[in-house]
MIDOSE-1310 file (N, C-alpha, C; in nm, 2 decimals, decimal comma, always signed):
residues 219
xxxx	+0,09/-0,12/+0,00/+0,00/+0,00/+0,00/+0,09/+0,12/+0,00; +0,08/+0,21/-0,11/+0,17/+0,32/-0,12/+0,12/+0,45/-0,01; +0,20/+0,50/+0,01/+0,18/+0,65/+0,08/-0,01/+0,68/+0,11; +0,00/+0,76/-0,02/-0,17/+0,82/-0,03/-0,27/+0,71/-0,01
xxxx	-0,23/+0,56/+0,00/-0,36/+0,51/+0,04/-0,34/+0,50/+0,18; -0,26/+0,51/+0,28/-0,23/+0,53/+0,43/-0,30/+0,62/+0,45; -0,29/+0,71/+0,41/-0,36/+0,87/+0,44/-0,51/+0,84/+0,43; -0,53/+0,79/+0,30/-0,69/+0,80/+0,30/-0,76/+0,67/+0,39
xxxx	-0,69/+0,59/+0,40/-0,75/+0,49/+0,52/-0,74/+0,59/+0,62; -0,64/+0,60/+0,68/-0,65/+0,71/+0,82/-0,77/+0,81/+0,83; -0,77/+0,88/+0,77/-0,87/+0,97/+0,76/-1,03/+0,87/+0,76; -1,01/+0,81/+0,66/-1,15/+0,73/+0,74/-1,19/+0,67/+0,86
xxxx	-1,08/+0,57/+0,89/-1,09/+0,55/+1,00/-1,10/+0,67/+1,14; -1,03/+0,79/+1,12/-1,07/+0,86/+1,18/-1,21/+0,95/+1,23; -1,29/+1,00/+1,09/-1,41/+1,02/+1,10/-1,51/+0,89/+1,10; -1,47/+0,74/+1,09/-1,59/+0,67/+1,22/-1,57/+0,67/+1,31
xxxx	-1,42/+0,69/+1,41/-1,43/+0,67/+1,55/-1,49/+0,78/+1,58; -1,48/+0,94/+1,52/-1,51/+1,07/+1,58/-1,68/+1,05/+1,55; -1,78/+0,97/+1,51/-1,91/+0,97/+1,42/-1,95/+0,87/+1,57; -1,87/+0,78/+1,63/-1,96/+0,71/+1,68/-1,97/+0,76/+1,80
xxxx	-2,12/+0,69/+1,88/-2,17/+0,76/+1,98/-2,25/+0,65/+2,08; -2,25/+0,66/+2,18/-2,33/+0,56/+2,25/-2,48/+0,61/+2,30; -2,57/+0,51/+2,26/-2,66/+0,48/+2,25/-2,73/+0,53/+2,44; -2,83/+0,63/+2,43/-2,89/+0,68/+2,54/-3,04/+0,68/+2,56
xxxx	-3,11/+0,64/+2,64/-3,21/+0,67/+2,69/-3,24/+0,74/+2,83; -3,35/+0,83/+2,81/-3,34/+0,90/+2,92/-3,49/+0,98/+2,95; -3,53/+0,93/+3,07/-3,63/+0,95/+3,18/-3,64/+1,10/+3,18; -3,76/+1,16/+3,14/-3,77/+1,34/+3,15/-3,78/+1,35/+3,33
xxxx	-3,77/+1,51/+3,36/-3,81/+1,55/+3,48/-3,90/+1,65/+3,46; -4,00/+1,64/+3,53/-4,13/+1,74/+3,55/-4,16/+1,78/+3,66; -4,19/+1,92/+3,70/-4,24/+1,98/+3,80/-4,41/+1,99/+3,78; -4,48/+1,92/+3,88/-4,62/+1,91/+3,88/-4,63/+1,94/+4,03
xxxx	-4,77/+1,97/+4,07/-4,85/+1,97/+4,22/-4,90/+1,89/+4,28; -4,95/+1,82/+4,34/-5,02/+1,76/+4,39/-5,18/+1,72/+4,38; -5,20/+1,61/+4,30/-5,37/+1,64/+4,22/-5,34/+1,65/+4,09; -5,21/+1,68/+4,03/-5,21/+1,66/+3,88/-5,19/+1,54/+3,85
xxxx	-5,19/+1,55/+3,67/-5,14/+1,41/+3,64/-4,98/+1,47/+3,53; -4,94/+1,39/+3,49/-4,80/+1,43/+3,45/-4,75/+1,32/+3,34; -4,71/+1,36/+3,27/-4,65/+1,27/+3,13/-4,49/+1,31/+3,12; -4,41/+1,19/+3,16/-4,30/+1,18/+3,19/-4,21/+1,10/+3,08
xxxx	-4,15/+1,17/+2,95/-4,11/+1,12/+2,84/-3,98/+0,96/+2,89; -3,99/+0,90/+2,76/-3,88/+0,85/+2,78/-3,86/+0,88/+2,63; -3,66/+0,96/+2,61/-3,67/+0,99/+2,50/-3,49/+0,90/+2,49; -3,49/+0,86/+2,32/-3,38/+0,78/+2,28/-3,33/+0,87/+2,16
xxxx	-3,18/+0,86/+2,19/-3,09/+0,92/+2,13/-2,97/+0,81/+2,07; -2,95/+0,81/+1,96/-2,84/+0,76/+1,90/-2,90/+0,62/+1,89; -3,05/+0,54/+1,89/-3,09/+0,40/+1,93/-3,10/+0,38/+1,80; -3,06/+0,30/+1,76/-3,06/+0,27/+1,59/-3,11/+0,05/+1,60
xxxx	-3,13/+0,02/+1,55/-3,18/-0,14/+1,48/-3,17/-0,17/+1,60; -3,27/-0,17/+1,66/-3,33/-0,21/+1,78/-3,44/-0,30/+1,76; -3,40/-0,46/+1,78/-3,49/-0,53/+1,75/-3,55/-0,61/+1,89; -3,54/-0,54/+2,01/-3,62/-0,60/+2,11/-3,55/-0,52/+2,23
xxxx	-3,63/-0,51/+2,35/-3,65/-0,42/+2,42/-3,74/-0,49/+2,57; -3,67/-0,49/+2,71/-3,70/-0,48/+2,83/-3,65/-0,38/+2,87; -3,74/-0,31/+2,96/-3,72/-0,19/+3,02/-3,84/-0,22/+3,18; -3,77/-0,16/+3,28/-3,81/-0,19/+3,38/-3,80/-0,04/+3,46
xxxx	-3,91/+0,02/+3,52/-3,93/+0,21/+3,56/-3,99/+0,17/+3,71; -3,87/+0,21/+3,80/-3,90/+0,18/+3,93/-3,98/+0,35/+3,97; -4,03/+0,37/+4,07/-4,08/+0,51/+4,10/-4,13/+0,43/+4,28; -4,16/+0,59/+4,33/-4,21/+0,57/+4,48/-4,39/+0,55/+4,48
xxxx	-4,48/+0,48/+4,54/-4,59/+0,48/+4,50/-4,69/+0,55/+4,56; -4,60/+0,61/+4,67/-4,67/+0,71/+4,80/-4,68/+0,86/+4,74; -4,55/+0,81/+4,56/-4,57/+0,98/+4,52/-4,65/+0,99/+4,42; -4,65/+0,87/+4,34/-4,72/+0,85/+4,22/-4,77/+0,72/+4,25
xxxx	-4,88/+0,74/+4,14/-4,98/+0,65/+4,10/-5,00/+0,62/+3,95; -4,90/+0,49/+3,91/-4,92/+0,47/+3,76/-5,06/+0,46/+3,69; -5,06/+0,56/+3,61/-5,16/+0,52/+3,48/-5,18/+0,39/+3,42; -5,07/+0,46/+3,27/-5,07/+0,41/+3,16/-5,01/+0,43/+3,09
xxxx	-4,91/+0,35/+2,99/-4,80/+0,46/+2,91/-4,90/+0,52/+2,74; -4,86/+0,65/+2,74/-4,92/+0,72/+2,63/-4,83/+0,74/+2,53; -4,93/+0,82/+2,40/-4,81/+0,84/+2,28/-4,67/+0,73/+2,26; -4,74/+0,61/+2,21/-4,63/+0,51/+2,20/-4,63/+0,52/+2,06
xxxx	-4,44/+0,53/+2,02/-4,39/+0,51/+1,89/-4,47/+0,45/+1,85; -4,49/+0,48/+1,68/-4,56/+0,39/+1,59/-4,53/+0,24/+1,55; -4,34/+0,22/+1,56/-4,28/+0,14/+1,62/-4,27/+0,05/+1,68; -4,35/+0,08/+1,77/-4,31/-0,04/+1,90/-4,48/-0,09/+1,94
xxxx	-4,50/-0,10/+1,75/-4,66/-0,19/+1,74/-4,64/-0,35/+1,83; -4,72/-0,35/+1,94/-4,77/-0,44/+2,00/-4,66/-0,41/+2,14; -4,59/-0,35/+2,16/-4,58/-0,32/+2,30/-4,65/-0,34/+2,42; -4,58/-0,45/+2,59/-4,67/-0,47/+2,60/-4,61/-0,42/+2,80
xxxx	-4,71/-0,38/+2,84/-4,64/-0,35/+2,97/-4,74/-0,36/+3,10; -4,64/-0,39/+3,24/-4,72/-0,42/+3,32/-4,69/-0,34/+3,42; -4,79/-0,29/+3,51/-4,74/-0,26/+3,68/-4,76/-0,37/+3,75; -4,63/-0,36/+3,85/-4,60/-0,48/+3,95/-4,58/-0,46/+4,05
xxxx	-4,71/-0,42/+4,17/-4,70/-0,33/+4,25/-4,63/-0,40/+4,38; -4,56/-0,54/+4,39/-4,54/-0,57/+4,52/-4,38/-0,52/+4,48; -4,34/-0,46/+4,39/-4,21/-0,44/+4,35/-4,20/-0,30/+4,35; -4,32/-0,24/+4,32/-4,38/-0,10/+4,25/-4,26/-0,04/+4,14
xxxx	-4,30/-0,14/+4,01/-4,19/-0,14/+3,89/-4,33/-0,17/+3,79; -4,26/-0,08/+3,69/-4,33/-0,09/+3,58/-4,24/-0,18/+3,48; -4,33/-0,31/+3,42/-4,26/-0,38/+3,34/-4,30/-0,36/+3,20; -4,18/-0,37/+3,07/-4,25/-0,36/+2,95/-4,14/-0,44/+2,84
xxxx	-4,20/-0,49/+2,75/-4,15/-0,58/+2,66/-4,17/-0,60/+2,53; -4,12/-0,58/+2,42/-4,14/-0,53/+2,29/-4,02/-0,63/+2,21; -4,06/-0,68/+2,06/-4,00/-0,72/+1,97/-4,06/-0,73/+1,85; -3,94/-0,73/+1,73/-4,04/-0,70/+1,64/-3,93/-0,80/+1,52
xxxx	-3,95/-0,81/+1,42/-3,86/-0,86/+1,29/-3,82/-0,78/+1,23; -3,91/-0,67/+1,24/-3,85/-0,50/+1,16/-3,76/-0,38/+1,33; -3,65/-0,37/+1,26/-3,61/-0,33/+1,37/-3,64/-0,15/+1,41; -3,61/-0,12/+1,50/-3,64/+0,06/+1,56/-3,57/+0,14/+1,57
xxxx	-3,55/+0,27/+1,53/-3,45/+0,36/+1,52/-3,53/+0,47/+1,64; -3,45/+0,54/+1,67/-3,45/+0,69/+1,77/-3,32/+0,75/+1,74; -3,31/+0,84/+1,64/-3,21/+0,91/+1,63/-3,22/+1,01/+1,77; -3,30/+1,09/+1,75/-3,35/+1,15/+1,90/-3,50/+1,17/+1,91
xxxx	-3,54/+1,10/+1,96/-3,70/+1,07/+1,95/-3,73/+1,01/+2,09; -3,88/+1,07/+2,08/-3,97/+0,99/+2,22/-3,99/+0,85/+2,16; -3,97/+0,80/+2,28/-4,04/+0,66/+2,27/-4,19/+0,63/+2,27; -4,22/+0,69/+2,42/-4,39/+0,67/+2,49/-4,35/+0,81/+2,58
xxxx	-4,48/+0,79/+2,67/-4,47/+0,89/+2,80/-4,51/+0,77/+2,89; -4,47/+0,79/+3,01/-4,56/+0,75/+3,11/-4,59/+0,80/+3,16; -4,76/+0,77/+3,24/-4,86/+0,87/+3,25/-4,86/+0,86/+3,43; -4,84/+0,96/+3,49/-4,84/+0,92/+3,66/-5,00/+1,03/+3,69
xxxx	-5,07/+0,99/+3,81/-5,10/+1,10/+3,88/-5,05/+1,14/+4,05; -5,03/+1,30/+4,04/-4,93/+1,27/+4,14/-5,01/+1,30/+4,28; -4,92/+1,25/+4,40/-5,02/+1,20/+4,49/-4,97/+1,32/+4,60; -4,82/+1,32/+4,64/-4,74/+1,41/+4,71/-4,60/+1,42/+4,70
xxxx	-4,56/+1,58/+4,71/-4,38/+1,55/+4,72/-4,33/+1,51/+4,56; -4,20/+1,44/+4,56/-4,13/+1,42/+4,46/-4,07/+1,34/+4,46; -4,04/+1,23/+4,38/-3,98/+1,11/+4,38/-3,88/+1,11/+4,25; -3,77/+1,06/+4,26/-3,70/+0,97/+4,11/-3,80/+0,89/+4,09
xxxx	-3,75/+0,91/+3,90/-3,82/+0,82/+3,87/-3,75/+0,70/+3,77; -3,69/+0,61/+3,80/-3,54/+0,51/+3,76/-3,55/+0,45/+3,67; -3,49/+0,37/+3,60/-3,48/+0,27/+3,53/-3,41/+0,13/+3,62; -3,48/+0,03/+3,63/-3,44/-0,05/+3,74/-3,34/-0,16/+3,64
xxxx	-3,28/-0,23/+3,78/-3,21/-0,36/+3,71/-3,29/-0,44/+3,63; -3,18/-0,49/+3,48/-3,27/-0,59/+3,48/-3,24/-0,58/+3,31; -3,26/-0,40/+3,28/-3,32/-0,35/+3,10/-3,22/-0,39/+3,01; -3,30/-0,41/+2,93/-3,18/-0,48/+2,82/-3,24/-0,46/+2,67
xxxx	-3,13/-0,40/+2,54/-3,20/-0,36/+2,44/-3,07/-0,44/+2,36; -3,12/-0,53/+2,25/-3,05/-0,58/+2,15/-3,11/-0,54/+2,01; -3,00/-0,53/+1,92/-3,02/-0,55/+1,82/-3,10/-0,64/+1,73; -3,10/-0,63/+1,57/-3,19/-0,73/+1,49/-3,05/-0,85/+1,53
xxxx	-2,98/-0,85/+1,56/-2,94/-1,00/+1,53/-2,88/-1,03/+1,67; -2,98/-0,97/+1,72/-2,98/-1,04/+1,92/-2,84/-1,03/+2,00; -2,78/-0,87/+1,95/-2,67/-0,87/+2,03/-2,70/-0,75/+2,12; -2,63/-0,74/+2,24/-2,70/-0,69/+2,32/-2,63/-0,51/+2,30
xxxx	-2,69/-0,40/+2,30/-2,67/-0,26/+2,24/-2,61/-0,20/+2,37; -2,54/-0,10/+2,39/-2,45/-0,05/+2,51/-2,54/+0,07/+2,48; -2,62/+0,09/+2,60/-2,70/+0,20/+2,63/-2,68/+0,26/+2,74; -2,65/+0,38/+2,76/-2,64/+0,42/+2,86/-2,82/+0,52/+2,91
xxxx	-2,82/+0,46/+3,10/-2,95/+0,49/+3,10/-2,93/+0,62/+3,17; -3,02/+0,74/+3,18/-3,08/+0,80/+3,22/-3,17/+0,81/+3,31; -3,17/+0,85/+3,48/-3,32/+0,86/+3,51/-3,37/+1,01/+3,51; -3,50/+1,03/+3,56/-3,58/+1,13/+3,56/-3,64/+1,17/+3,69
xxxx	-3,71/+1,24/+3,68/-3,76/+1,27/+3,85/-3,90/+1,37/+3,86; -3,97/+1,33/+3,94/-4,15/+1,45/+3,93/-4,07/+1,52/+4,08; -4,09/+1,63/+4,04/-4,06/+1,77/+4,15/-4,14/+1,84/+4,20; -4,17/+1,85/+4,26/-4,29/+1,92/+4,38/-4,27/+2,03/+4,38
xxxx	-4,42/+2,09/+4,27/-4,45/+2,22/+4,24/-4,56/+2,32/+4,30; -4,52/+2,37/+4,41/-4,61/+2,45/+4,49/-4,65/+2,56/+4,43; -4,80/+2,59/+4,42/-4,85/+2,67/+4,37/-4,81/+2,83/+4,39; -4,82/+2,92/+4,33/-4,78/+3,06/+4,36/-4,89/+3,13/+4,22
xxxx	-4,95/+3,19/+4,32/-5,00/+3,34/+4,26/-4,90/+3,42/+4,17; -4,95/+3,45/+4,07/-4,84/+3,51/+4,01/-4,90/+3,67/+3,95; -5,05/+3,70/+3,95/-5,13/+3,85/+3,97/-5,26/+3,81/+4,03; -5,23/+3,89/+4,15/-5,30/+3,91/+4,29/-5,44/+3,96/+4,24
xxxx	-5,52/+3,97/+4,27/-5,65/+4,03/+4,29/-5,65/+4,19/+4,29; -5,70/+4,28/+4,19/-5,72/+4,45/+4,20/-5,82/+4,47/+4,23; -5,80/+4,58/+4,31/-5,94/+4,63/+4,36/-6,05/+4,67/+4,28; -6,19/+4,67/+4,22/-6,30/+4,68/+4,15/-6,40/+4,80/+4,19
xxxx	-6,40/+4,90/+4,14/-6,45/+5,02/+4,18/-6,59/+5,02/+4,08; -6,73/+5,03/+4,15/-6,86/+4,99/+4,07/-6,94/+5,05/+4,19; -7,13/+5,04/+4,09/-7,22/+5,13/+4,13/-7,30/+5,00/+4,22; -7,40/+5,03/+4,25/-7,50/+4,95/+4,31/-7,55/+4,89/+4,16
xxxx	-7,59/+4,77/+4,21/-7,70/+4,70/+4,07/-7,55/+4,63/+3,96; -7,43/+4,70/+3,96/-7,34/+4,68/+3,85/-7,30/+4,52/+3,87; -7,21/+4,49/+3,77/-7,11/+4,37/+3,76/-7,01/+4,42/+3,83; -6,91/+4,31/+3,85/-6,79/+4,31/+3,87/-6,75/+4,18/+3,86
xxxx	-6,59/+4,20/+3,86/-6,56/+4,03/+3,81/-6,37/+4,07/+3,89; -6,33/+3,95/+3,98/-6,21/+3,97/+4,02/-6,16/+3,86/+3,93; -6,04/+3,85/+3,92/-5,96/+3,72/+3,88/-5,77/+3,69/+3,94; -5,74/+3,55/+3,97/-5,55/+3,59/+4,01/-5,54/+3,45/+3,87
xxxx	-5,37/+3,48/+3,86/-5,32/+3,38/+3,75/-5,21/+3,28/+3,83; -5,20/+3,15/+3,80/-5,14/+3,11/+3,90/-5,14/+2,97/+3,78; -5,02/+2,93/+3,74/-4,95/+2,82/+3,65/-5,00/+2,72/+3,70; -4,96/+2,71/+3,80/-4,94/+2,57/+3,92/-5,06/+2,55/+3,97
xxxx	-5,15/+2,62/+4,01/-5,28/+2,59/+4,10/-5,42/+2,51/+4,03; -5,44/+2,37/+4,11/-5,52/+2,28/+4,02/-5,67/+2,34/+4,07; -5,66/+2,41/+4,20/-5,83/+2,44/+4,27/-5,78/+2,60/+4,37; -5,90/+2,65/+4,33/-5,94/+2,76/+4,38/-6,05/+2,82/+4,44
xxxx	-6,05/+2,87/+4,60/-6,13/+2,90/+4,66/-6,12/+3,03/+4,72; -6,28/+3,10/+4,69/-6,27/+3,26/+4,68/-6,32/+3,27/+4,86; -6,29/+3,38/+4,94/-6,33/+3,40/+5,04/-6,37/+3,59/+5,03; -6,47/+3,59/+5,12/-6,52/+3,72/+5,16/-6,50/+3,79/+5,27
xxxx	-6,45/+3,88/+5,34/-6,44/+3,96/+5,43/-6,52/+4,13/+5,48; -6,60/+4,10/+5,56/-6,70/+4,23/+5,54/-6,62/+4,31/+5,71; -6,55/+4,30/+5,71/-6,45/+4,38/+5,86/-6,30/+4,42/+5,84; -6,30/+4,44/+5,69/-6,14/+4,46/+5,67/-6,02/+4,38/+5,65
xxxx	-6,07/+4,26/+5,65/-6,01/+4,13/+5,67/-5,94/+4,04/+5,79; -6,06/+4,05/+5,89/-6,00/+4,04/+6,03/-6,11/+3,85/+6,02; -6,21/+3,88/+5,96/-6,24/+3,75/+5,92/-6,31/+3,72/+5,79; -6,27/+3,57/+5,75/-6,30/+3,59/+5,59/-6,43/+3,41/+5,64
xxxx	-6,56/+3,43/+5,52/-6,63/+3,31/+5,46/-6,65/+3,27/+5,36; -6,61/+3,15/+5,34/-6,62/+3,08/+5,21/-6,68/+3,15/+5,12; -6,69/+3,16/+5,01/-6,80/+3,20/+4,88/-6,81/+3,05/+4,84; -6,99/+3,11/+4,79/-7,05/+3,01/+4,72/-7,13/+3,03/+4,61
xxxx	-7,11/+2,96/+4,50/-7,18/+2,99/+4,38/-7,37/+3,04/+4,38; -7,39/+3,17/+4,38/-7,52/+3,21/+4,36/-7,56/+3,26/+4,29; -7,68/+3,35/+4,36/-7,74/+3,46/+4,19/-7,61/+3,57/+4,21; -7,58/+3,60/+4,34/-7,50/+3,71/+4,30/-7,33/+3,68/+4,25
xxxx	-7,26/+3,57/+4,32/-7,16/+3,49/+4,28/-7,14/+3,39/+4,22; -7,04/+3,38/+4,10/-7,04/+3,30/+4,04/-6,91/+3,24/+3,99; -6,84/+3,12/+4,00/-6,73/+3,12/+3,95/-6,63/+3,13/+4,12; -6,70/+3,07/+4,27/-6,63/+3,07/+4,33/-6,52/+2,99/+4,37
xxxx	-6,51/+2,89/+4,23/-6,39/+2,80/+4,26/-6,34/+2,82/+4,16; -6,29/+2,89/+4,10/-6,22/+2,94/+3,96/-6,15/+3,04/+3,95; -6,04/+3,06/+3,88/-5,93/+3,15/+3,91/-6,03/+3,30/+3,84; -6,12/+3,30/+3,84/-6,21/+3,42/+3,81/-6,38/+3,42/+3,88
xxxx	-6,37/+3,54/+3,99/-6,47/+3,54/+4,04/-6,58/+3,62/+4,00; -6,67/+3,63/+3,97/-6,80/+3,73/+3,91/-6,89/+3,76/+3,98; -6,93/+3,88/+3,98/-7,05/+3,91/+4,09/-7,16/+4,02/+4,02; -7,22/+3,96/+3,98/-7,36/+3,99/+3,93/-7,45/+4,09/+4,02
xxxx	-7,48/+4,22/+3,99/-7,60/+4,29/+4,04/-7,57/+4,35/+4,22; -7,43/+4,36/+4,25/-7,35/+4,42/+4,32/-7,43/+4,50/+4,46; -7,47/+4,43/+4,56/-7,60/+4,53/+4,63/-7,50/+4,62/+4,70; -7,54/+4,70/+4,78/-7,48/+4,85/+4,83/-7,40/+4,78/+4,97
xxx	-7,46/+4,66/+5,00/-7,40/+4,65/+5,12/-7,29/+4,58/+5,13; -7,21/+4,54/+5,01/-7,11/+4,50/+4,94/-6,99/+4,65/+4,93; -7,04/+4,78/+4,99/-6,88/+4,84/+4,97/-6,75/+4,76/+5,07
């Protein structure tokens, strides 16, 4: 082999070692409240001829309460998964003849509702992804985690200047907040009572309150 074909081997060989990349999966993190439900990706990067698939998703059950997995690749037709709650592991199992790519792509979501607090959310022992010709693929896992999202007001209530007989309508904006309860104070705010939906209030569990036909003894 003369000179110039050294070179151009080298150089090839050099741009596939610099090209290759190891194969990742990885568990999203989400900030939710307490009372939501949450869709928690699992997304694959660099997963090329992927002809079968165990994956095993440990979580806490005091924080979550598994669903169901949603939005599953078109891929991974006939996918089939279990909760195993004396383990509290989510089991799932997939193969096919036609193999699966994720250059960077979601797989599924899993679907939790959350109960309290924040837990990881893992990939347990056990997962294993091979190729079409049943060799086993060097994946490196990722976990994920639901983070405990306390609600915050983020525009307060303004004050509403109106006649007797008029409308008025208060409202606050708040990202995070799944439930809302309006209170009344007729002493300055030294004591406040529930509101409840009537002829004159309406909307008192909703981040917008309305008040219909405003009587005088309402300043």
């Amino acid at each position: 082999m003369n000179r110039y074909s050294w070179i151009l081997f080298f150089l090839f060989f050099v741009n596939i070692s610099l090209s290759a990349q190891n194969a990742t999966l990885t568990i999203g993190t989400e900030k939710k409240c307490a009372g939501q439900e949450v869709l928690l990706n699992i997304n694959g990067v660099d997963l090329s001829d992927v002809g079968a698939l165990t994956l095993y998703i440990d979580f806490d059950p005091n924080t979550l309460t598994f669903i169901s997995l949603e939005n599953i690749d078109p891929q991974f037709e006939g996918l089939s998964y279990n909760y195993l709650p004396e383990v509290h592991r989510i089991a799932m199992a997939w193969s096919n003849v036609t193999p699966a790519g994720f250059p960077d792509t979601k797989l599924f979501d899993l679907k939790f509702q959350v109960n309290e607090g924040g837990c990881p959310v893992s990939f347990g022992a056990g997962c294993e992804i091979v190729n079409s010709n049943f060799k086993l693929i060097d994946v490196n896992y990722v976990n994920g985690a639901l983070v405990q999202r306390n609600p915050t007001i983020t525009t307060q209530p303004e004050n509403v200047t109106t006649t007797e007989e008029k409308n008025a309508s208060f409202y606050v904006i708040s990202a995070d907040a799944t439930d809302y309860q309006w209170e009344t104070s007729m002493d300055g705010g030294a004591n406040w009572d529930l509101v409840s939906d009537d002829v004159i209030f309406n909307g008192s569990q909703s981040s917008q309150l309305n008040l219909t036909a405003v009587p005088i003894e309402f300043n």
